[in-house]
C-alpha positions as CSV (number, residue, x, y, z in Angstrom):
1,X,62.1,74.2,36.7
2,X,63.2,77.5,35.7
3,X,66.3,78.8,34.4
4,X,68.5,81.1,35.7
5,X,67.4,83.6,33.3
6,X,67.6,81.9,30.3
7,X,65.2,78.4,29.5
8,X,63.8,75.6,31.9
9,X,66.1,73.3,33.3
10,X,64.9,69.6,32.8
11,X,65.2,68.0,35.9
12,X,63.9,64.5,37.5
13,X,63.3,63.8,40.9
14,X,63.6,60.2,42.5
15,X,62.7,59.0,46.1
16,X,60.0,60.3,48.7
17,X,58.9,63.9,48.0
18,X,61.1,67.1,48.4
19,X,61.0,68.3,51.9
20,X,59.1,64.9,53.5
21,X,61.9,63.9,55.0
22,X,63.5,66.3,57.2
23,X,66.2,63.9,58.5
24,X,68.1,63.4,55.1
25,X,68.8,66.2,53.1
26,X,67.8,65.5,49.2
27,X,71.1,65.4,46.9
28,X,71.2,67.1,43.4
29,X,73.5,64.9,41.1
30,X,75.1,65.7,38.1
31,X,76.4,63.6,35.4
32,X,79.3,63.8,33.6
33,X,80.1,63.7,29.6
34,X,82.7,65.5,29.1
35,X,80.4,68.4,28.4
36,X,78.9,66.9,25.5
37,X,77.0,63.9,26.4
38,X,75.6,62.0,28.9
39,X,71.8,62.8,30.7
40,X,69.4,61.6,32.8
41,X,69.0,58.5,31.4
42,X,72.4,57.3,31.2
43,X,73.8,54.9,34.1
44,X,75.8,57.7,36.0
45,X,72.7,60.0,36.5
46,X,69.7,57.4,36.4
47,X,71.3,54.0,38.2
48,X,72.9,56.3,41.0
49,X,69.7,58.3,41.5
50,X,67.8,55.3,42.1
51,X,69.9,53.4,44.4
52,X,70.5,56.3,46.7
53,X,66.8,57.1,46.5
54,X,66.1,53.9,47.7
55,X,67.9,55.0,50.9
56,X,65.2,57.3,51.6
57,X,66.9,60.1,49.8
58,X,65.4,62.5,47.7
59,X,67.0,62.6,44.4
60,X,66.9,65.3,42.0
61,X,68.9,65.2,38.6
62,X,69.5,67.8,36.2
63,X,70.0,67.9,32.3
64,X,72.3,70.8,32.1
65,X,73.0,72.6,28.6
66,X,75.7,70.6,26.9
67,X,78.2,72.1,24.4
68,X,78.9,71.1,20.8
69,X,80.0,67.8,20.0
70,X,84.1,68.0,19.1
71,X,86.6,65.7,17.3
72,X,88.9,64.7,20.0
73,X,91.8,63.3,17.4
74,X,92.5,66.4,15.7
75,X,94.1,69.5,17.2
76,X,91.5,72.6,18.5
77,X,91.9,76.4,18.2
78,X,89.5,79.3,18.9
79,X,88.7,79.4,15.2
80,X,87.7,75.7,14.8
81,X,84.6,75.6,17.3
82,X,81.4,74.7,16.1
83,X,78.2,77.2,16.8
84,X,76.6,76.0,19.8
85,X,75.9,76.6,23.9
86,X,78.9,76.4,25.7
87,X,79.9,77.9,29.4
88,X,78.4,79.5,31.4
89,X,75.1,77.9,30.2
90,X,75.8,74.5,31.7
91,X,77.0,76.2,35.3
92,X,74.0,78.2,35.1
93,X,71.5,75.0,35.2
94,X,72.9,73.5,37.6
95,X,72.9,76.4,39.7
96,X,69.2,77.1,38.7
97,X,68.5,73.8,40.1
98,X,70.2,73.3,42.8
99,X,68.5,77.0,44.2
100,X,65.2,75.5,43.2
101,X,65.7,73.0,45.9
102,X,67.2,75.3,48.4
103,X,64.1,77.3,48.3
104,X,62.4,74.0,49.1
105,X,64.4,72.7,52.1
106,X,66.3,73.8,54.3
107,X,69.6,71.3,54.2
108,X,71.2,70.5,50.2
109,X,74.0,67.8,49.5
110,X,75.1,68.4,45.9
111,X,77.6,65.8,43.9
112,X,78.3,64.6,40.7
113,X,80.8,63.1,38.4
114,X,83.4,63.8,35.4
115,X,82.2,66.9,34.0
116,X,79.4,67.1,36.5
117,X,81.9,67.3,39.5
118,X,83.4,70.4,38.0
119,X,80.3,71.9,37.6
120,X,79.3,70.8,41.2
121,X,82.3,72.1,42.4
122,X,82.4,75.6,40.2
123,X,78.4,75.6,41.7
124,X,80.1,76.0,44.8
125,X,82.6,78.2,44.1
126,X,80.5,80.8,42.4
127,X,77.7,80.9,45.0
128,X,80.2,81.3,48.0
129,X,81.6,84.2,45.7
130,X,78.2,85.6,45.3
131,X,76.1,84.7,48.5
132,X,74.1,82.4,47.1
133,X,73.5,79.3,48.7
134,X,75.9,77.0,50.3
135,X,75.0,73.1,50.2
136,X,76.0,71.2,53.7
137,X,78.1,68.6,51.4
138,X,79.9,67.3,47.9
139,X,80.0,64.1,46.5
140,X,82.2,64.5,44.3
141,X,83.7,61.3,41.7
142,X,86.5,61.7,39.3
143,X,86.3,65.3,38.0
144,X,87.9,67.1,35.9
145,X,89.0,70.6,37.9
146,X,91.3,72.3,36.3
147,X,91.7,74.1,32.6
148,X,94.8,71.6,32.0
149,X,95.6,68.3,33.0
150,X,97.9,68.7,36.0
151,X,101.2,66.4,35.6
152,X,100.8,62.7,36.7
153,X,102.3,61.6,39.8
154,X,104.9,58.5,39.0
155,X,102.8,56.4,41.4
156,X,99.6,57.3,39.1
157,X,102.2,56.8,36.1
158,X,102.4,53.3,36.9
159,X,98.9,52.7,36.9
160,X,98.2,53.7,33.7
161,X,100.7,52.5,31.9
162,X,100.6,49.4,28.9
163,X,97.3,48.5,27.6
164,X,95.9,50.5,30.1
165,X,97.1,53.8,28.6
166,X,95.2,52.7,25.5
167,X,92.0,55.0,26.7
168,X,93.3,57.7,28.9
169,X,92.6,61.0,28.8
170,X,95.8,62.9,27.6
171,X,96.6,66.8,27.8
172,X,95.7,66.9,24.2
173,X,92.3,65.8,25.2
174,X,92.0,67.8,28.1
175,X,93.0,70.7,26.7
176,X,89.9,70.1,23.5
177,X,87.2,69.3,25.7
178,X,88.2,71.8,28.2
179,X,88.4,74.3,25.4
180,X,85.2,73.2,23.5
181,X,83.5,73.8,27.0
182,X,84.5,77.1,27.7
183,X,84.6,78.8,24.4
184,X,87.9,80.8,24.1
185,X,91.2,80.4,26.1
186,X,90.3,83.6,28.0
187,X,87.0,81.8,29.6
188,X,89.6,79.1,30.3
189,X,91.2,81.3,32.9
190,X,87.8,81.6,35.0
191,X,87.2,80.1,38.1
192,X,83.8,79.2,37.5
193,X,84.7,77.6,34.5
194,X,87.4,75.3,36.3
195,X,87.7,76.0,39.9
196,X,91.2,74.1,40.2
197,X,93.7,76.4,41.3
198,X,91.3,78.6,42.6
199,X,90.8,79.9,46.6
200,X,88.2,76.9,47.9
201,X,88.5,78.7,51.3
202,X,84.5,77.9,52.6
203,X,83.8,74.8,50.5
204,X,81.6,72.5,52.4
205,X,82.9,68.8,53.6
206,X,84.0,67.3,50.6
207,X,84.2,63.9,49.3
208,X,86.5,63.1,46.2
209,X,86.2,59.8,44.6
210,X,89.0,59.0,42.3
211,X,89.1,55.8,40.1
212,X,92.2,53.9,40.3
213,X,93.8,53.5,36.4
214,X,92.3,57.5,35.2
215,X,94.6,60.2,34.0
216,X,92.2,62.5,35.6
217,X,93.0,61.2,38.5
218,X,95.3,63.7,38.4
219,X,93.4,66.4,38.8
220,X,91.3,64.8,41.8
221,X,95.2,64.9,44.0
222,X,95.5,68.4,43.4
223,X,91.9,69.5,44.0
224,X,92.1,67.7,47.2
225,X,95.4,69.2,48.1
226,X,94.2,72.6,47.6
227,X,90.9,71.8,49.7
228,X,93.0,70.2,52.0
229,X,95.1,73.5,52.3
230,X,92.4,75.8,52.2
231,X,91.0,74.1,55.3
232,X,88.4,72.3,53.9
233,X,87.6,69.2,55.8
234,X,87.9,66.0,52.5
235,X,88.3,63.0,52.0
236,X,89.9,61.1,49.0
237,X,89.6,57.6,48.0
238,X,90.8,55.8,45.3
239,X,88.6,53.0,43.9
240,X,91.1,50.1,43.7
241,X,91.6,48.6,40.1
242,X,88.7,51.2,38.7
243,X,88.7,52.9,35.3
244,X,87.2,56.6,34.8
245,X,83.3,56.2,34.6
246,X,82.9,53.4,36.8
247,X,79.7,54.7,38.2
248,X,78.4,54.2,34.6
249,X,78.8,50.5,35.1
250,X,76.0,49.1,37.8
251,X,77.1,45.7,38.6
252,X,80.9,46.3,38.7
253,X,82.7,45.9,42.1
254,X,84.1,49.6,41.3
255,X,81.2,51.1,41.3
256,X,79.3,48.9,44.4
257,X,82.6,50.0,46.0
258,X,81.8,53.6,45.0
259,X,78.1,53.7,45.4
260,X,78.5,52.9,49.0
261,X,81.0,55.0,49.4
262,X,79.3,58.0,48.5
263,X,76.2,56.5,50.4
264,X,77.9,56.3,53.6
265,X,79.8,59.8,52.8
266,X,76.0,61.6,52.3
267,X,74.3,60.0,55.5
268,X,78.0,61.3,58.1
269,X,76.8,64.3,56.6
270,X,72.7,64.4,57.4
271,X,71.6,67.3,59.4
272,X,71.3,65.9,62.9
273,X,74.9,63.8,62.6
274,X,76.7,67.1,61.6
């Protein structure tokens, strides 16, 4: 499909045809990656698209720009980022695409996970800001909202601790990937790069699916309390003994747990049960 102004946005569409089923609005997911990886093929983008497609869903998924691969074990500055596409390119496609199917029915639910939820969520943010369109719903699973991991709660603390704080995102990590997306510490600061902290006055009904032993759930508390404040009508679950990713692993009860969450989340939120 194309681009907003700059090249086509690779996209793949699941379930019955856009627009041929008026009762369920069609979802655009994106997948996480930590802004480097991941795509349409991987579990979190291709086994979700299918199983909600099989719902009688439409399904569209979109392979946004990713940035530069990084070295997460050594320290980051301005000066040490490889040459590549970084923000807003990747905000860009996923707004390309999710217009693309606004133009093509009349009702949008938009989600997505990791990395993809902040883009979801910055989608959002920027087309409220600009009066662009405004999808009816997010579906939105472990993301990472804000420029810096916001401090763990003790109760989170004590979920992550031992063996299980072997493979947990820490600020160090945050702060590289976040960086490596964005480009400079000055892009850091914008909204539509990480719409944490931001004013989410006019967000639609908004889902936020946390997994149970994840750093980032950290940032999922805080996004919902500031949806939560702004008015926003959301729900938060926590996905009990889950690790971050756990819609990347079909067959798990984490993510059946999550899948039918977000299932039963998307269809309280069809057109005619608004």
């Amino acid at each position: 499909m194309p681009g907003l102004g700059g090249p086509s946005v690779r996209t793949r569409q699941y379930g019955p045809r856009l627009g041929s089923a008026e009762s369920m609005a069609p979802l655009l997911w994106v997948h996480g990656g930590a802004f480097i990886g991941g795509g349409l093929d991987q579990n979190e983008s291709h086994a979700v698209a299918l199983g909600i497609a099989a719902t009688g869903r439409p399904v569209i998924t979109v392979d946004y720009r990713l940035a530069p691969a990084v070295n997460w074990l050594k320290p980051l500055a301005e000066r040490d980022l490889k040459p590549g596409t970084r923000y807003p390119a990747a905000l860009d496609d996923v707004s390309a695409a999710l217009q693309w199917i606004a133009n093509r029915a009349p009702h949008v639910v938009l989600g997505g996970a990791s990395a993809g939820a902040a883009l979801a969520a910055a989608t959002v943010l920027r087309n409220r800001d600009s009066g662009g369109f405004r999808p009816d719903a997010l579906a939105l699973a472990y993301g990472t909202f804000h420029s810096a991991l916001p401090e763990v709660s003790p109760a989170l603390r004590r979920r992550i601790r031992g063996w299980h704080g072997i493979t947990q995102f820490r600020p160090s990590t945050v702060d590289r990937m976040n960086l490596n997306y964005a480009g400079s510490h000055a892009a850091l600061t914008d909204p539509y790069a990480f719409p944490g902290n931001a004013d989410v006055t006019g967000f639609p009904p908004t889902l936020l699916l946390d997994a149970d032993r994840d750093s980032l759930r950290s940032s999922g508390e805080k996004f919902r309390d500031e949806l939560t404040s702004a008015g926003v009508h959301t729900r938060h679950q926590v996905v009990p003994r889950s690790r971050h990713g756990f819609l990347d692993r079909p067959g798990r009860s984490a993510y059946d747990i999550g899948f039918e969450t977000i299932i039963d989340w998307l269809a309280s939120h069809d057109p005619e049960k608004s």
